[in-house]
Every structure is written in C-alpha cells, then in structure tokens.
DSSP file (Angstrom, degrees, kcal/mol; ACC not computed):
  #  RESIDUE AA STRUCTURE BP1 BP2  ACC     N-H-->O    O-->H-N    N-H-->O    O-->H-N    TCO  KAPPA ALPHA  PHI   PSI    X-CA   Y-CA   Z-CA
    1    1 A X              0   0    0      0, 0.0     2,-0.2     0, 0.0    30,-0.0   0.000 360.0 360.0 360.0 132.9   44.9  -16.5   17.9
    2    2 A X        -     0   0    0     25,-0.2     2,-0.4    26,-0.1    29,-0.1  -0.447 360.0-142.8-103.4 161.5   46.0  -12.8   18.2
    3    3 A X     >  -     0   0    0     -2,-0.2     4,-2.2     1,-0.1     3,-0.2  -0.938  17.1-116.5-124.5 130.6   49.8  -12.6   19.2
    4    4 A X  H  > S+     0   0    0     -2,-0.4     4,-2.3     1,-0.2     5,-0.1   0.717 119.2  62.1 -30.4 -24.7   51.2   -9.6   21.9
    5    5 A X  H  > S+     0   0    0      2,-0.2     4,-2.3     3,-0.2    -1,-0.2   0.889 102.5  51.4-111.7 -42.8   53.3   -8.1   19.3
    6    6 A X  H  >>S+     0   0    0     -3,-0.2     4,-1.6     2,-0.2     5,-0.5   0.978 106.7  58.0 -49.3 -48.8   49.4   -7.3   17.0
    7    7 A X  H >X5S+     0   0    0     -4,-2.2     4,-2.4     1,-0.2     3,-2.0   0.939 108.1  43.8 -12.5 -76.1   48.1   -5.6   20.3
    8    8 A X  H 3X5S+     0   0    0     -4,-2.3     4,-2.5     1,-0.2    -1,-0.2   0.869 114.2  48.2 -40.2 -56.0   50.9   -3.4   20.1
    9    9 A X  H 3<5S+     0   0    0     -4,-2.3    -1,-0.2     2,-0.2    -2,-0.2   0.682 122.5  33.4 -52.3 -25.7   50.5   -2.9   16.2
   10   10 A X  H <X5S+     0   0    0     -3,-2.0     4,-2.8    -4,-1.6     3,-0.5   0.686 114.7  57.3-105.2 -21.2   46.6   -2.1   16.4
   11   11 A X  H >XXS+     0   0    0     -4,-2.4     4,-1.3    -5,-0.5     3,-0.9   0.988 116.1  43.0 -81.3 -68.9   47.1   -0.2   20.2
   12   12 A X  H 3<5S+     0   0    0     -4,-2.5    -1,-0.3     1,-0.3    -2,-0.2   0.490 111.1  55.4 -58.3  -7.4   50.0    2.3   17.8
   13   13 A X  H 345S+     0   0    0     -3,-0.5    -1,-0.3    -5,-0.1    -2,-0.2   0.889 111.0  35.7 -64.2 -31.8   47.7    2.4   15.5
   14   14 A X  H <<5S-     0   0    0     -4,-2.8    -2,-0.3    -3,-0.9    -3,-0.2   0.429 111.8-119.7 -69.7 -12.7   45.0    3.7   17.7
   15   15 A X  T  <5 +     0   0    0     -4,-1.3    -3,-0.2    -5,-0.3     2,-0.2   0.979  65.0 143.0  48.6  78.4   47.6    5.9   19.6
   16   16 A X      < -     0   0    0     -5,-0.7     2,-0.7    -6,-0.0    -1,-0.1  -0.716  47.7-137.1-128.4 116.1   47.0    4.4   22.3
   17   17 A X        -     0   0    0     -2,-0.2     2,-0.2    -3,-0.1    -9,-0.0  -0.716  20.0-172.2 -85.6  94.9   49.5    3.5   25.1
   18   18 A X        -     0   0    0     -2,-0.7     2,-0.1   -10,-0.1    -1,-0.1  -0.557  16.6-140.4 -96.5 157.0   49.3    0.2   26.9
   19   19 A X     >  -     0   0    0     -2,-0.2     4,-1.0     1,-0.1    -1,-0.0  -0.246  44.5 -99.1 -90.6-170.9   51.3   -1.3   30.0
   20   20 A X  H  > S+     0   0    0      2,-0.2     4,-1.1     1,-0.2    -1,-0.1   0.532 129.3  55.0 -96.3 -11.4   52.3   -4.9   29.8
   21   21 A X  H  4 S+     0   0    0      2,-0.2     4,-0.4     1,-0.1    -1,-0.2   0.981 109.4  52.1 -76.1 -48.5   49.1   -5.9   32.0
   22   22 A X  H >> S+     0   0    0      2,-0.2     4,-1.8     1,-0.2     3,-1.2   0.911 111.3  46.4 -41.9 -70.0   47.1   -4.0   29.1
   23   23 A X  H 3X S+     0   0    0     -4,-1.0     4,-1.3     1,-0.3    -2,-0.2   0.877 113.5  43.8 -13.5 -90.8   48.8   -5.9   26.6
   24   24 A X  H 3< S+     0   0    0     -4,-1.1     4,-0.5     2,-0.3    -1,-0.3   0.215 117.2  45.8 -69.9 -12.9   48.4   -9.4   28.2
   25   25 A X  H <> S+     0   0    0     -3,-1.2     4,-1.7    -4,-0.4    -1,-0.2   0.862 115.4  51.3 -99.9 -76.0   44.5   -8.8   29.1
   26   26 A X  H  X S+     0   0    0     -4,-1.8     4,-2.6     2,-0.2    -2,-0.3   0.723 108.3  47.3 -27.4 -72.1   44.0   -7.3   25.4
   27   27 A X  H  X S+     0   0    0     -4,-1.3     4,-2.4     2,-0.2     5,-0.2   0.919 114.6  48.7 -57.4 -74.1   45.6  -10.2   23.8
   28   28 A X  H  > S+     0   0    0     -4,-0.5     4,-1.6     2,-0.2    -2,-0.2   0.728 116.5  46.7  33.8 -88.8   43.2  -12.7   26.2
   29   29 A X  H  X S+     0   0    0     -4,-1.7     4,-0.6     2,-0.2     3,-0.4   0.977 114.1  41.4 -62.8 -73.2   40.4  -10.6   25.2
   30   30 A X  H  X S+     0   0    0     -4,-2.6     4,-3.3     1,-0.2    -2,-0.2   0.798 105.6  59.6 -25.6 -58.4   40.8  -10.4   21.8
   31   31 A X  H  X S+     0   0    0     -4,-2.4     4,-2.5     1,-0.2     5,-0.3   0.876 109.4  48.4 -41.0 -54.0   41.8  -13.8   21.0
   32   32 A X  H  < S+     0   0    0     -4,-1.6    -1,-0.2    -3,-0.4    -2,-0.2   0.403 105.9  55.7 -52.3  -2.0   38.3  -14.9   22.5
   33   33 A X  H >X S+     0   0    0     -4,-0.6     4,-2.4     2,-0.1     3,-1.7   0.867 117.1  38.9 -88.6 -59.1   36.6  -12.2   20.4
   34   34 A X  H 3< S+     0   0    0     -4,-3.3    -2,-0.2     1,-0.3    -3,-0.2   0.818 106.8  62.4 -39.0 -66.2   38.5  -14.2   17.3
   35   35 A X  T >X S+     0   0    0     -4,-2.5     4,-1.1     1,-0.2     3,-0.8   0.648 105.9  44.6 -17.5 -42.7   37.9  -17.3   18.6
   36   36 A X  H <>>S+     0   0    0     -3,-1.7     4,-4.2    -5,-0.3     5,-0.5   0.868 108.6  52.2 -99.4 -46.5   34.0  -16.9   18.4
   37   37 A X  H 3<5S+     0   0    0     -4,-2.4    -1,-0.2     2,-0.2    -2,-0.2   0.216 103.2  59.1 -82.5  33.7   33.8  -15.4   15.1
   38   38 A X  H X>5S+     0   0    0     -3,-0.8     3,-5.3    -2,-0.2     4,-1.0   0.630 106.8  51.3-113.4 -87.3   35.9  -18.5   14.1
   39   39 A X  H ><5S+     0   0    0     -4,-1.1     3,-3.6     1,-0.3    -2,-0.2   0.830 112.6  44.8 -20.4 -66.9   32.6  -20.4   15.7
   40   40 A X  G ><5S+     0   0    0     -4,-4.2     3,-1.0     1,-0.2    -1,-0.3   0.827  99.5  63.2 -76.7  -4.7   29.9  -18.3   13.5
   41   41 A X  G <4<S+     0   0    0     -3,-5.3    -1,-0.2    -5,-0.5    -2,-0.2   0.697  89.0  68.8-104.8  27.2   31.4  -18.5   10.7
   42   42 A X  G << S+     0   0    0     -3,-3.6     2,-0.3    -4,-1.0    -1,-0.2   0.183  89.5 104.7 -87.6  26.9   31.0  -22.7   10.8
   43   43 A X  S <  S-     0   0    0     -3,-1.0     2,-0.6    -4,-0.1    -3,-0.0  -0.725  81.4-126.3-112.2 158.9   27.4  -21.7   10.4
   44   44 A X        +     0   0    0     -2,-0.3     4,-0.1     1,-0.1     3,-0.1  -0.973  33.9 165.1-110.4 142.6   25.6  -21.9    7.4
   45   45 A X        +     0   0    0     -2,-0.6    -1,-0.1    -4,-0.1    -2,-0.0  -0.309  38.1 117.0-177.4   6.2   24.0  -18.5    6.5
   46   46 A X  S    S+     0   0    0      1,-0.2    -1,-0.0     3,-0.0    -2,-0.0   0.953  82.0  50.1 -56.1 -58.2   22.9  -19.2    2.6
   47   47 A X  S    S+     0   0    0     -3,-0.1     2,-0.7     2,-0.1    -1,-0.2   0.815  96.2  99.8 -30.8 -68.8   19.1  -18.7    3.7
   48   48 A X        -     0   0    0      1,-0.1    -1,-0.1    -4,-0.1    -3,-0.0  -0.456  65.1-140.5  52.8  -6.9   19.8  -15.5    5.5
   49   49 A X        -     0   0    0     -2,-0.7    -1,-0.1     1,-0.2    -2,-0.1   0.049  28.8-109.5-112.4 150.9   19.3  -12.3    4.3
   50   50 A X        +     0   0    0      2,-0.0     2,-0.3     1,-0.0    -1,-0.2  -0.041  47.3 160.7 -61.2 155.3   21.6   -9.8    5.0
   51   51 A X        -     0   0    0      1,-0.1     3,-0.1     3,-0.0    -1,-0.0  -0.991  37.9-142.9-157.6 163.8   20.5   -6.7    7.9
   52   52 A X  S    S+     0   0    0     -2,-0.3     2,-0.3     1,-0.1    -1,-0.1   0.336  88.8  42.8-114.0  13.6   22.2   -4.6    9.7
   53   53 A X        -     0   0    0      1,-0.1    -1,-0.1     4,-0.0     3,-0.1  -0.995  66.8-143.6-142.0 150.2   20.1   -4.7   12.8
   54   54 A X  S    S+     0   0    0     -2,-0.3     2,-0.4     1,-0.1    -1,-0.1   0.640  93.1  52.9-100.2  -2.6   18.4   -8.3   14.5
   55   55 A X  S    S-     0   0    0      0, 0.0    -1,-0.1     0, 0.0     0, 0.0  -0.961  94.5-113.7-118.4 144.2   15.1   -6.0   15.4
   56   56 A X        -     0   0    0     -2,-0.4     2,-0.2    -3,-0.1    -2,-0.1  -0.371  39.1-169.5 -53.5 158.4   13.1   -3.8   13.0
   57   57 A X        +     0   0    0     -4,-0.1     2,-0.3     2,-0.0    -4,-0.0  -0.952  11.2 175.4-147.9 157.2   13.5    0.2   14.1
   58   58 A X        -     0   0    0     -2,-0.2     2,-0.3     2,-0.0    -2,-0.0  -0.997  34.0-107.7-156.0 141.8   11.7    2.7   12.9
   59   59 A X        -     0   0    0     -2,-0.3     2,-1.1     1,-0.1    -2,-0.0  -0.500  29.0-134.4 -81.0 142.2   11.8    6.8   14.2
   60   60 A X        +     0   0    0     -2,-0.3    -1,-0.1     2,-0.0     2,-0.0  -0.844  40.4 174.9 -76.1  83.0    8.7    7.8   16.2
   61   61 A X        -     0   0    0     -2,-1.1     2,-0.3     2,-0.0     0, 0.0  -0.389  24.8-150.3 -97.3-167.5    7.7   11.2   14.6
   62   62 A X        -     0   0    0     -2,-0.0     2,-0.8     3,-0.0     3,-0.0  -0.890  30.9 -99.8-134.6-172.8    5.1   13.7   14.8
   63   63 A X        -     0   0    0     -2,-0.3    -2,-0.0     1,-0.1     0, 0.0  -0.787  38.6-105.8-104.8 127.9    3.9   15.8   12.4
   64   64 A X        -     0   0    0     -2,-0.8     2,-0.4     1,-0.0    -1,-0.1  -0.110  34.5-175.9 -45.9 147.4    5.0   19.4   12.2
   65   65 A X        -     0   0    0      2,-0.0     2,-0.7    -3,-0.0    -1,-0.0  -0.971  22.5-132.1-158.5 131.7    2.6   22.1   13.3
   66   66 A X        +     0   0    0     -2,-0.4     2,-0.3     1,-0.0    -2,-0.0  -0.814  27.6 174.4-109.3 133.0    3.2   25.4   13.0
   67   67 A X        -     0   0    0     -2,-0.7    -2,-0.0     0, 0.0    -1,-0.0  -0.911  21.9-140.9-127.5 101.3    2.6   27.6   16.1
   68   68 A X        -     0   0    0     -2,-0.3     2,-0.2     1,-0.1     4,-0.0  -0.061  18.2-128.4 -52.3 128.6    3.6   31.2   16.1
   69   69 A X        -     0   0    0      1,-0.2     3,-0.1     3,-0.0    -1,-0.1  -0.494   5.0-138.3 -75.7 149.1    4.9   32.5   19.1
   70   70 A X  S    S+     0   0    0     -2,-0.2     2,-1.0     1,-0.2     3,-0.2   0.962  89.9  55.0 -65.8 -37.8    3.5   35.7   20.7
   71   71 A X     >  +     0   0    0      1,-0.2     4,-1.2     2,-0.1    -1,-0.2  -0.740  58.1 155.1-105.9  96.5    6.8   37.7   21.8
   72   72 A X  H  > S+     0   0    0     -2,-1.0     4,-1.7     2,-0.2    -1,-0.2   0.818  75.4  51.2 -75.1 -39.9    8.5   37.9   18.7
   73   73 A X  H  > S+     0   0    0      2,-0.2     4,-1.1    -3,-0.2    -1,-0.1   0.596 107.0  50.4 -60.8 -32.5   10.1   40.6   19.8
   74   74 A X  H  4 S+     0   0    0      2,-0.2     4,-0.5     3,-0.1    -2,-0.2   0.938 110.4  51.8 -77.1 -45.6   11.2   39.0   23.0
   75   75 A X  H >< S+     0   0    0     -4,-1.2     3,-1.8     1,-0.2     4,-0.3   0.963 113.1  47.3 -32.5 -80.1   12.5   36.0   20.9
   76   76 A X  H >< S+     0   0    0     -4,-1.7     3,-0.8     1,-0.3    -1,-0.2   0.666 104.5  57.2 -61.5 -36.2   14.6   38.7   18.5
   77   77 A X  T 3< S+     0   0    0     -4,-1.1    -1,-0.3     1,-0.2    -2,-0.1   0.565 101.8  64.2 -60.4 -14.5   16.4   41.0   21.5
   78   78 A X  T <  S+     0   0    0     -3,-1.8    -2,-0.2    -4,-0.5    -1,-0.2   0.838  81.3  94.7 -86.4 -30.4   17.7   37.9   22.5
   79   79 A X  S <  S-     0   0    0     -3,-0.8     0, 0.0    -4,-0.3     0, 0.0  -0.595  74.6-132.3-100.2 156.4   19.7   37.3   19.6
   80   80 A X  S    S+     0   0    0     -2,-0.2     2,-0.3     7,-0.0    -1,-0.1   0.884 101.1   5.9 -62.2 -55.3   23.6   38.3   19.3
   81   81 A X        +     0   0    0      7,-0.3     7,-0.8     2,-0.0     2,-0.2  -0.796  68.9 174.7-115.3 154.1   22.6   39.8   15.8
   82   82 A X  E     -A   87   0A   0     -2,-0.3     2,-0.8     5,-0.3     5,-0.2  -0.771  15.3-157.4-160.7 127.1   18.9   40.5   13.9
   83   83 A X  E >  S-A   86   0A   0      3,-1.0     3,-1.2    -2,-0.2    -2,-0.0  -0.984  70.3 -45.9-106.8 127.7   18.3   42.4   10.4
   84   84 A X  T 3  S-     0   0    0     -2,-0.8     0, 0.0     1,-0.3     0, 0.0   0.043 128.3 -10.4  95.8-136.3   14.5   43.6   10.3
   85   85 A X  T 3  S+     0   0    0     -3,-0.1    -1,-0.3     2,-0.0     2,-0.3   0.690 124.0  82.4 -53.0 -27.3   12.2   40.6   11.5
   86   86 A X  E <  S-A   83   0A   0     -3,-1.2    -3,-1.0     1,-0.1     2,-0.1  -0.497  80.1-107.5-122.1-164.3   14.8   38.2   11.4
   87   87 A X  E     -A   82   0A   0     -2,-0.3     2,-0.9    -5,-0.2    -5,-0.3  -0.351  38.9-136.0 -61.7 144.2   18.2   36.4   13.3
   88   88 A X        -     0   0    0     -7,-0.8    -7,-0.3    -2,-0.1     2,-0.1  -0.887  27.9-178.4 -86.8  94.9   21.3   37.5   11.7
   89   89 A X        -     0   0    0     -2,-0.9     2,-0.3    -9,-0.1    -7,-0.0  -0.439  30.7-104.8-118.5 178.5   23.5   34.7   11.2
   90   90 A X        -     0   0    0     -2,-0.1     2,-0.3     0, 0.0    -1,-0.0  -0.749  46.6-104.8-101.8 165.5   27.2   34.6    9.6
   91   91 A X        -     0   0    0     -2,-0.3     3,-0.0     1,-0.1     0, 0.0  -0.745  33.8-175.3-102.7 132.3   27.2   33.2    6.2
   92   92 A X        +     0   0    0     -2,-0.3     2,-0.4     2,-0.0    -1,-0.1   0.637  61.1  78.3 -81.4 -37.8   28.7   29.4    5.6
   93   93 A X        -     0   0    0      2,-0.0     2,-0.9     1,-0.0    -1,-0.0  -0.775  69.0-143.5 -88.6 119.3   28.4   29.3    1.9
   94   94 A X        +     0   0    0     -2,-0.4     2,-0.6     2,-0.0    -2,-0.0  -0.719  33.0 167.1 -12.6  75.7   30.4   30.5   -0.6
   95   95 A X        -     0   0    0     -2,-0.9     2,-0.4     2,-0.0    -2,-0.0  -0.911  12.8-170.2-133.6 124.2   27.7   31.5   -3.3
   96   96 A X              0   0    0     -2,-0.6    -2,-0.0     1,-0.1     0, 0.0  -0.915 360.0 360.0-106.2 139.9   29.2   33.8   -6.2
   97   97 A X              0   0    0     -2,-0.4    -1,-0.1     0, 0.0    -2,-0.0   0.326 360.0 360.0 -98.9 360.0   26.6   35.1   -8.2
C-alpha cells in the first residue's frame, strides 16, 4: 500500500504539482498498480525466459537503391550553403589533425 505522503515524494520528485484530489486519485491508482504486481509476483516464473516484449518484432526494411536525381542543380540552389557539387554543412566534430 502506497501512503499520500509517497505521492507527494515521487510527484516533487517529478516536479510536478498536485491538488489534494490529485493526491487522493494517485494514491488509489497507484496502490492498485502495487497491489497487482504483489499478485504476479506469487507466480512461479523459473521456466520462463526472460524478454522484453510478449510478441516477436522485427523492422520491415527494404533494400537501398541508389537513384540519381536529374536536377542536381535544382537540389543544390536550394541549399542555405554548397561548396562545388556539394551541401555545405557546419562542422560538429572537433577533429585536430
């Protein structure tokens, strides 16, 4: 059982500012969160194996293909900066030679 006076403690940690209704719903809510993961962990779970998802997922790709654009030019007038052929970007890296 979570107690009003933890609300508060985790609600300032969060910076957050709750009214007393906030409070008193929070504690409620919380407690029932507690309250159930009191419940799973009477399970036994030896068998198991740990996952961090309860379905496989897997990214959908495709495969790169390179296709040159015609307007190269149109591409390159567009950008803020461009030395010769290419964009002009500001440098992130440190790199001392």
């Amino acid at each position: 059982m979570i107690d009003r006076e933890q609300v508060r403690k985790v609600a300032l940690l969060a910076r957050l500012e709750l009214t007393p209704q906030e409070e008193e719903q929070f504690t409620t809510q919380l407690s029932s969160i507690l309250d159930y993961f009191e419940q799973l962990s009477e399970l036994d779970v030896t068998d198991v194996p740990p996952t961090a998802r309860a379905i496989e997922v897997k990214n959908v790709t495709r495969p790169d293909e390179l296709q040159p654009y015609q307007e190269r030019a149109a591409i390159l007038s567009s950008a803020p900066e461009q030395e010769g052929e290419y964009f002009k970007v500001p440098q992130i890296l440190n790199v001392e030679e």
